[in-house]
NUKOL-437134 format. One line per 5 residues: their letters; for each residue x, y, z of C-alpha. Coordinates in steps of 0.25 Angstrom, whole numbers, plus 5000, padded with zeros to 4 digits. Layout:
N
A	X:Y:Z | ...
END
This chain:
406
XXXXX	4498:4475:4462 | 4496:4460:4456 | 4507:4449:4453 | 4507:4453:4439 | 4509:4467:4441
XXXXX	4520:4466:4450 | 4528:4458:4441 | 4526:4467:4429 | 4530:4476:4439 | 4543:4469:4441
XXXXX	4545:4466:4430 | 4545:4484:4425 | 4530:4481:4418 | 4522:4488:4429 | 4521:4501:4438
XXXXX	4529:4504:4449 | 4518:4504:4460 | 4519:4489:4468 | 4509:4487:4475 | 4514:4474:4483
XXXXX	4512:4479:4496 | 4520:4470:4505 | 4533:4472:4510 | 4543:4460:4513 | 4551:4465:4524
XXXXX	4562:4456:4524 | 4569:4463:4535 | 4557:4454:4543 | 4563:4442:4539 | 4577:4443:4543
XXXXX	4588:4431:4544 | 4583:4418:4542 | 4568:4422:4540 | 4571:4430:4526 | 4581:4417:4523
XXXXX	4568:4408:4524 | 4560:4416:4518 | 4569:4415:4506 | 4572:4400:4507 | 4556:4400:4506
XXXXX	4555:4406:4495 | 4565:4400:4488 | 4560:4386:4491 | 4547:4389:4483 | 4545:4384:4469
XXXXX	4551:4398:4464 | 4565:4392:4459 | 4562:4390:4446 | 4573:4379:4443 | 4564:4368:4440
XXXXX	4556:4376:4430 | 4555:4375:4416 | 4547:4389:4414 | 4548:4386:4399 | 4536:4375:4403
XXXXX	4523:4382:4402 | 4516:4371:4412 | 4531:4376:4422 | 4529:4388:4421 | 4514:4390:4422
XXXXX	4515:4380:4434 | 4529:4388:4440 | 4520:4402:4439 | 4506:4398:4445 | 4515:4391:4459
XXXXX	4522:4403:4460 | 4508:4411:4457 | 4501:4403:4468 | 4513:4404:4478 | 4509:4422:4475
XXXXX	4496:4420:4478 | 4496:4412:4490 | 4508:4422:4497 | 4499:4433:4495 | 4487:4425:4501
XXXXX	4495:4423:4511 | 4500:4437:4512 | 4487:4441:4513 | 4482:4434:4523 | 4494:4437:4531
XXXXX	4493:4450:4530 | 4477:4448:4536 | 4483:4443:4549 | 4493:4453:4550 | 4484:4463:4549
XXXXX	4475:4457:4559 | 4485:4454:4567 | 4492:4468:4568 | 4479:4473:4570 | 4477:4465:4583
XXXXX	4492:4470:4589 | 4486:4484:4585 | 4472:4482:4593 | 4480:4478:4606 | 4491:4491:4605
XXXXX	4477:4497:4605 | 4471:4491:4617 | 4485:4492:4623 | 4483:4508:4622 | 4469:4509:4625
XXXXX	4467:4518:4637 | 4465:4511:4652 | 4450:4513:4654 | 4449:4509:4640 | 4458:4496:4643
XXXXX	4449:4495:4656 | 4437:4491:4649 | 4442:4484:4639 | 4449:4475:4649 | 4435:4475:4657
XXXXX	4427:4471:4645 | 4437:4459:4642 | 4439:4454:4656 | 4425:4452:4656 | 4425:4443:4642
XXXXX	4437:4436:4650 | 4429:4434:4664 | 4415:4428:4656 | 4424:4418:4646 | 4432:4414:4659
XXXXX	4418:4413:4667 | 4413:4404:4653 | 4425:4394:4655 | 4421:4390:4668 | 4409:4387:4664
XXXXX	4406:4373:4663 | 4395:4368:4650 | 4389:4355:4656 | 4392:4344:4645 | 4382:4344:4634
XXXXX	4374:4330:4637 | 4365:4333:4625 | 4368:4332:4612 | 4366:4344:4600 | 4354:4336:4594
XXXXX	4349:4333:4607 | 4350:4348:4611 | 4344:4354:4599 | 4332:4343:4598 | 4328:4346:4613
XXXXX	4329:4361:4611 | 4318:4360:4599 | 4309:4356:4609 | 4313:4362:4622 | 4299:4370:4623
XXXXX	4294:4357:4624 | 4302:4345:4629 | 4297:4348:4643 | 4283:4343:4639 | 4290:4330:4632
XXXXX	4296:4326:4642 | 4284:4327:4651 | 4275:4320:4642 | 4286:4311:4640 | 4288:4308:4654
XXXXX	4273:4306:4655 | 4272:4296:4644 | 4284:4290:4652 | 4276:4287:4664 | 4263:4283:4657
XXXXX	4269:4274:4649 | 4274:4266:4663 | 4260:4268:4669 | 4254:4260:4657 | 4265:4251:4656
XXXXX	4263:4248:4671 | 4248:4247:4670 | 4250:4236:4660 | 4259:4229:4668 | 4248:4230:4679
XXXXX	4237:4226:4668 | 4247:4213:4663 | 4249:4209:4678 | 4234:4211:4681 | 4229:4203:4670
XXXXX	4238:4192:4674 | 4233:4192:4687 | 4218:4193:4681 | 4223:4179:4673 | 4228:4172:4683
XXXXX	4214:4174:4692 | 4207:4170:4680 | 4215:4157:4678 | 4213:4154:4694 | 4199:4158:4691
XXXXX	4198:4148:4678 | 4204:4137:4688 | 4193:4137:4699 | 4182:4139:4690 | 4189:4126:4684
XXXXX	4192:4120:4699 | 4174:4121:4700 | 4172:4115:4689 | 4180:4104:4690 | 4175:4104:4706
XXXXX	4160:4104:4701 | 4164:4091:4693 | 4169:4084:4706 | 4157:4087:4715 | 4147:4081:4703
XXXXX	4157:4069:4704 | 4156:4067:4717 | 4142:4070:4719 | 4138:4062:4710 | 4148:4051:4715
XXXXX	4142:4055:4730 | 4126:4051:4725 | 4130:4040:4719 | 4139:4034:4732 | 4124:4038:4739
XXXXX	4117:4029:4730 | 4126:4017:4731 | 4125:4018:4747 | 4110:4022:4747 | 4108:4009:4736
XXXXX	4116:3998:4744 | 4117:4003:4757 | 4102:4009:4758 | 4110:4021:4764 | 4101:4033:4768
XXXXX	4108:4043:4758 | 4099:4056:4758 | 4110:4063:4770 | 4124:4060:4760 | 4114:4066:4748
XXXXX	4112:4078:4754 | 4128:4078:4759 | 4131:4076:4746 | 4122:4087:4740 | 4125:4097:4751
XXXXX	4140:4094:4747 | 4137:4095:4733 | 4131:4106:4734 | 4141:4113:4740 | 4151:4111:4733
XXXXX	4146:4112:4720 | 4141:4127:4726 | 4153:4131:4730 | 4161:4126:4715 | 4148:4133:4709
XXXXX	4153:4147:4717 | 4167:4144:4714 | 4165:4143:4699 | 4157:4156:4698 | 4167:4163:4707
XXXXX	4178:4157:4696 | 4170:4161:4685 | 4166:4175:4690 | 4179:4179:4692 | 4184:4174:4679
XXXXX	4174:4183:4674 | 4179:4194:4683 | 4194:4191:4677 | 4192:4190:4664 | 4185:4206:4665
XXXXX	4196:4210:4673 | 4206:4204:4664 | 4199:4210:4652 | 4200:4223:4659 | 4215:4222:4661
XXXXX	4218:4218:4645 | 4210:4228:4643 | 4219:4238:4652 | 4230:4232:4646 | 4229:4235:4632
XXXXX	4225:4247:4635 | 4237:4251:4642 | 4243:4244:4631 | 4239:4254:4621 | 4243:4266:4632
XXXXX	4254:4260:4631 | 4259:4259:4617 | 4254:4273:4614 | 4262:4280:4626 | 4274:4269:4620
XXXXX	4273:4275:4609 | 4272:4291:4611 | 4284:4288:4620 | 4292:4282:4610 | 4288:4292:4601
XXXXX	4293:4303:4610 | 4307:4294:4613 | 4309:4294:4598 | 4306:4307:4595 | 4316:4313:4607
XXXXX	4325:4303:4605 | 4325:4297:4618 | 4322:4285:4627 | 4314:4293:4638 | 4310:4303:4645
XXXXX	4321:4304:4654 | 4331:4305:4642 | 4323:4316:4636 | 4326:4324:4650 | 4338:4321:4649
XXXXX	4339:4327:4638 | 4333:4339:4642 | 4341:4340:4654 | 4352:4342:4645 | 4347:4350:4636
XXXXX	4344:4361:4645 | 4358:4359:4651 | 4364:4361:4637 | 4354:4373:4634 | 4361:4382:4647
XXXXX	4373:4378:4644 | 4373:4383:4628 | 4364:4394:4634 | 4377:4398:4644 | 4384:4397:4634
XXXXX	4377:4406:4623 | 4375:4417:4635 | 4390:4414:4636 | 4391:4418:4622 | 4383:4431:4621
XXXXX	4390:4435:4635 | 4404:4434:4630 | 4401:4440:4615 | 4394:4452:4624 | 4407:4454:4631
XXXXX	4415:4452:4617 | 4408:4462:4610 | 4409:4471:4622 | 4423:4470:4621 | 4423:4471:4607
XXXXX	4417:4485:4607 | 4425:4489:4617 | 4437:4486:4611 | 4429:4490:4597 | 4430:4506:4603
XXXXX	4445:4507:4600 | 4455:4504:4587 | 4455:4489:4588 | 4455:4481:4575 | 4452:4467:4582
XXXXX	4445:4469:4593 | 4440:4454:4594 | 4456:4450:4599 | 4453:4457:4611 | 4437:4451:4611
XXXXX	4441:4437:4610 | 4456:4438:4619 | 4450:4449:4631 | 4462:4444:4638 | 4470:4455:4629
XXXXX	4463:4466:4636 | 4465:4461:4651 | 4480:4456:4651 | 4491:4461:4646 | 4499:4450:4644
XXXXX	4488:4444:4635 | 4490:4457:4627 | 4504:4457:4627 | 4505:4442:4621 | 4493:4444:4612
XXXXX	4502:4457:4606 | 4515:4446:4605 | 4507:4435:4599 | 4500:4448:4588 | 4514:4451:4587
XXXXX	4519:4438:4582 | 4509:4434:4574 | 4511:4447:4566 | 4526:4443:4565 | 4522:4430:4559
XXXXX	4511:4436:4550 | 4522:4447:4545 | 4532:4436:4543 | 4522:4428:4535 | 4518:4438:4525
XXXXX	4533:4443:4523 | 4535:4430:4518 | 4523:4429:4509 | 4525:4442:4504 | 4541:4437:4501
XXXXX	4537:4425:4494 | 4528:4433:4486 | 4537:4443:4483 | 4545:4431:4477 | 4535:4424:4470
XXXXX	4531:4437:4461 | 4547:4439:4459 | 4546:4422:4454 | 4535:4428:4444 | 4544:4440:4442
XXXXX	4555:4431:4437 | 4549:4424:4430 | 4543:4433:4421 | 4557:4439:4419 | 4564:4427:4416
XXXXX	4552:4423:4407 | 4546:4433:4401 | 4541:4424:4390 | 4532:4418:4400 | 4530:4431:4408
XXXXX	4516:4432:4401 | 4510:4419:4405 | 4517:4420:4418 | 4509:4432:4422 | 4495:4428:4417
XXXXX	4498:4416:4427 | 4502:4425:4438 | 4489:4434:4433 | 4480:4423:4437 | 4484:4422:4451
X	4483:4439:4453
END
């Protein structure tokens, strides 16, 4: 029966069926309770000693509040009513399990001691700390068929990198050494020229000493000439052999130093390109070497068996929920899940026997609740009533307000 109805009801304009369904027991709420209850009520906003119901904007205002305080008791009855329900439901499922025959008992006891021993077994077991970030994870297993082969070729970039770095090093050191023979080279062909010079000076100075003695002294000079030409001979020879040792192996020096430019800026360009391919790779992986990238791998594969425990975990444990669930599926049991998710109900007693008390008390509250809901709805339709009554000028605008809210 709707608000409007019931108060035409009581006010003699309707039938006699009423179809309002709950049934405050008072008797529930002895002594100081009921008094509460009361004082509760009477505390509301349902004194109408402040209101002028002759003002239209008062009175539409009085009647929508007291509307509004309808709608949300019965909400709340409702949902009250939803939980206790459920709740009585659960004290019923575990009187049935309490009566269930022994061998019935037996395996249901079985089947949850063994979701007991596997979640007990679970919490000892110890997840290694994730070093590996989510990104990271789901980056590496995108190429996880083929990071093993990038680190490899990485690696070997790695390693041939150094080689041609060291080769230049080697060429750079080479090549000095190259320049420093040519320079010593440069110097002698240098010392033999300047060698050469001195000899035609003192030759020539040594013919003309010969001259002077053969002139004023009549001195027989053929012997000192062929001294001196002996001498001179040589020498100039041997700054003739030294000059074309210097020069041949300034020849030999600058082919050998051509030869290691030649190496280098080669090695040179083996370098920039493997430079290049490598950072390419560090960019794209986001890393700084190929240790990092195993590293990273390392982890990886530690994070995937331990997710992987865990997802077997799972399926094992939901395996041995549903077991139990069908189990316990086979007799009258409304919520079969209490017993899935809290086992400990089927193996001890005392967990039964406190999960009855707290079921127990819960449903005392719950009753307790809705009693008092369904007291203050009793008195906001008897407010309406009232009104109506006292009013009944108004009693057609106040019930097409109270119609809005059906």
């Amino acid at each position: 029966m709707g608000l409007i109805g019931w108060i035409l009801d009581k006010l003699g304009f309707g039938d006699d069926e009423d179809d309002f369904d709950f049934d405050l027991d008072l008797g529930m709420v002895e002594g100081k309770n009921a008094k509460s209850i009361s004082d509760a009520v009477s505390s509301e906003s349902l004194l109408r000693r402040d209101l002028n119901v002759h003002n239209p904007f008062e009175r539409e205002q009085y009647v929508r509040h007291v509307c509004e305080l309808m709608t949300g008791a019965s909400s709340d009855v409702d949902y009250r009513r939803s939980d206790y329900q459920k709740v009585t439901d659960k004290l019923q499922d575990l009187e049935e399990i309490d009566a269930l025959p022994e061998e019935e008992k037996r395996e249901l006891r079985r089947r949850a001691q063994m979701i007991i021993d596997f979640e007990d077994q679970e919490s000892k077991y110890k997840r290694p700390v994730s070093k590996i970030s989510e990104a990271r994870y789901r980056e590496i297993a995108q190429m996880e068929d083929e990071i093993e082969d990038i680190i490899s070729r990485l690696k070997e970039n790695e390693e041939y990198q150094s080689t041609v770095r060291r080769d230049m090093n080697l060429l750079e050191g080479e090549k000095a050494a190259l320049a420093y023979d040519r320079k010593e080279n440069c110097k002698k062909a240098s010392n033999a020229k300047s060698l050469f010079i001195v000899c035609l000076v003192v030759f020539v100075l040594a013919f003309l000493v010969i001259a002077a003695l053969r002139n004023m002294f009549y001195f027989d000079v053929r012997v000192p000439i062929m001294i001196v030409v002996a001498v001179m001979a040589l020498a100039l020879t041997g700054i003739f052999v030294s000059y074309r040792d210097a020069s041949e192996s300034d020849r030999k020096l600058n082919k050998q130093i051509n030869r290691a430019i030649s190496l280098q800026n080669t090695a040179k360009i083996r370098y920039v390109n493997i430079t290049n391919a490598i950072d390419y790779c560090y960019h794209k992986y986001n890393i700084n070497s190929s240790h990092e990238l195993v590293y990273m791998w390392e982890k990886y594969l530690e994070e995937k068996e331990a997710r992987h425990h865990t997802e077997n975990a799972m399926r094992q444990l939901e395996q041995y929920r549903d077991e139990l669930y069908n189990a316990v599926g086979r007799f009258r049991i409304k919520e079969p899940s209490q017993f899935v998710y809290q086992p400990t109900l089927l193996v001890n007693d005392e967990e039964m026997a406190s999960r009855r008390h707290d079921l127990v008390v819960e449903r005392q509250k719950l009753r307790k609740g809705m009693d008092f809901e369904v007291y203050n709805l009793d008195e906001y339709k008897k407010e309406i009533e009232n009104l109506v009554k006292q009013y009944p000028q108004y009693a057609k605008e106040i019930l097409n307000i109270v119609e809005e809210y059906e």
